[in-house]
C-alpha positions in Angstrom: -26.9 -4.4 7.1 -26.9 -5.0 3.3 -27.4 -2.1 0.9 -30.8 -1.8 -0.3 -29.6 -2.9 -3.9 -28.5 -6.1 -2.2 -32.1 -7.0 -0.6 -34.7 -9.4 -2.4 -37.6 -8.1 -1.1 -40.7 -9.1 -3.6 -42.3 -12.0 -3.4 -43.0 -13.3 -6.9 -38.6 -12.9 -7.0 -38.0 -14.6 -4.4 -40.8 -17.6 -5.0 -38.6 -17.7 -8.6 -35.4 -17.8 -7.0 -36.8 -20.5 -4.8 -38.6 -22.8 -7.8 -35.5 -22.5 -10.3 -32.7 -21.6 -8.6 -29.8 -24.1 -8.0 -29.4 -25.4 -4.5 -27.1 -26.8 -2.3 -28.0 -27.4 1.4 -26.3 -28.5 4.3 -27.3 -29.8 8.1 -27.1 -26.1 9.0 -27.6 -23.5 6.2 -29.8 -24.5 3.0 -29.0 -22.3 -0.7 -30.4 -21.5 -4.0 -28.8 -19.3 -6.5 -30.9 -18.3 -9.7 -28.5 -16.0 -12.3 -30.2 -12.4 -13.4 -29.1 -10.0 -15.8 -28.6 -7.9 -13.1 -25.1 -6.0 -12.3 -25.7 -6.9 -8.7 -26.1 -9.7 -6.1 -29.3 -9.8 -4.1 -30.1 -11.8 -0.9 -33.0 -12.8 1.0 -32.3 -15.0 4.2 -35.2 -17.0 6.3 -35.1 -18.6 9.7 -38.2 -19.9 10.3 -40.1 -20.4 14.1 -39.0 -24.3 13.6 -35.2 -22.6 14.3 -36.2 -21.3 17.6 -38.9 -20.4 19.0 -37.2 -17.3 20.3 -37.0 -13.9 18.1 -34.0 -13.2 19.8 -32.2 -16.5 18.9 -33.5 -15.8 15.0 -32.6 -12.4 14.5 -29.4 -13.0 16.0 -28.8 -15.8 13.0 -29.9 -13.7 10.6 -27.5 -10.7 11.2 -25.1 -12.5 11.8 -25.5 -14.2 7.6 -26.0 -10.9 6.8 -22.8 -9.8 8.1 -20.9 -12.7 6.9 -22.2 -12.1 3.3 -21.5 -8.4 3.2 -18.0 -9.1 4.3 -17.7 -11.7 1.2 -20.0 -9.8 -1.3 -16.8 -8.7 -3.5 -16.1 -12.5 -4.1 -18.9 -13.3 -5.5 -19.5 -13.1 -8.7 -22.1 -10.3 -9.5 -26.2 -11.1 -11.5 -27.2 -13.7 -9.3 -30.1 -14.0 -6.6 -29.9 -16.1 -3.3 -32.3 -17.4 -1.0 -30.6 -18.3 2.2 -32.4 -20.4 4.5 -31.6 -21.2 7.7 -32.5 -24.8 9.2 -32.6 -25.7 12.7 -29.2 -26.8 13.4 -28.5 -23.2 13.0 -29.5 -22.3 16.2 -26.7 -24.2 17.8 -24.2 -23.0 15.1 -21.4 -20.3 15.8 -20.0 -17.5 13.7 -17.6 -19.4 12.2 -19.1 -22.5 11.7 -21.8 -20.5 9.7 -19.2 -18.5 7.5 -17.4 -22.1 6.4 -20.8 -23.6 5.5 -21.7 -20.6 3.2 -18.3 -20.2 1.8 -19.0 -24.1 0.5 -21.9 -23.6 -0.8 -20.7 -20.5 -3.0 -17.8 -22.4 -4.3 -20.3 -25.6 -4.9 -22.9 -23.3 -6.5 -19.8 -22.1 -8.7 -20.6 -18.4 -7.9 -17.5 -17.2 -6.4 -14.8 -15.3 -8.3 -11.9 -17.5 -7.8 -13.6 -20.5 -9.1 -13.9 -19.3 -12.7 
């Protein structure tokens, strides 16, 4: 679970995030980063019914994102907001193959400490 100062919860934040934010997206995982003045990263991750019709199969996904960004939060760099979302290929997608894909997009969205 990510800290509470990690969570994008409001929706006019996360509709900015999702308007002006810089995006890269892949078969499986889609991103947009949008830099704040804040000291901290925040995160808000969507898997949509078109995933799986399953709760099970969608929560799952999600905790397992959340798991592999709270493992990785200290190389990122921090001020920035992301909305992850998860598209259907997701559902078929293993621990791993999830971790790789974010990791790319980090490093393409030039937010990750050892890029600078």
């Amino acid at each position: 679970m990510l800290k509470k100062e990690n969570r994008l919860t409001k929706e006019k934040e996360i509709e900015n995030v999702f308007k002006k934010g810089k995006s890269s997206f892949d078969k499986t995982i889609g991103v947009k980063a949008l830099p704040t003045k804040r000291s901290v990263s925040r995160f808000c991750i969507v898997i949509s019914s078109k995933v799986s019709k399953k709760a099970v199969i969608r929560n799952k996904k999600k905790r397992q994102l959340r798991e592999i960004i709270r493992l990785n939060l200290s190389k990122l760099e921090p001020g920035f907001d992301f909305f992850i979302l998860g598209l259907p290929r997701i559902a078929g997608a293993d621990y791993h193959e999830m971790e790789k894909s974010l990791s790319q997009h980090f490093k393409r969205l030039e937010v990750t400490k050892s890029f600078k």
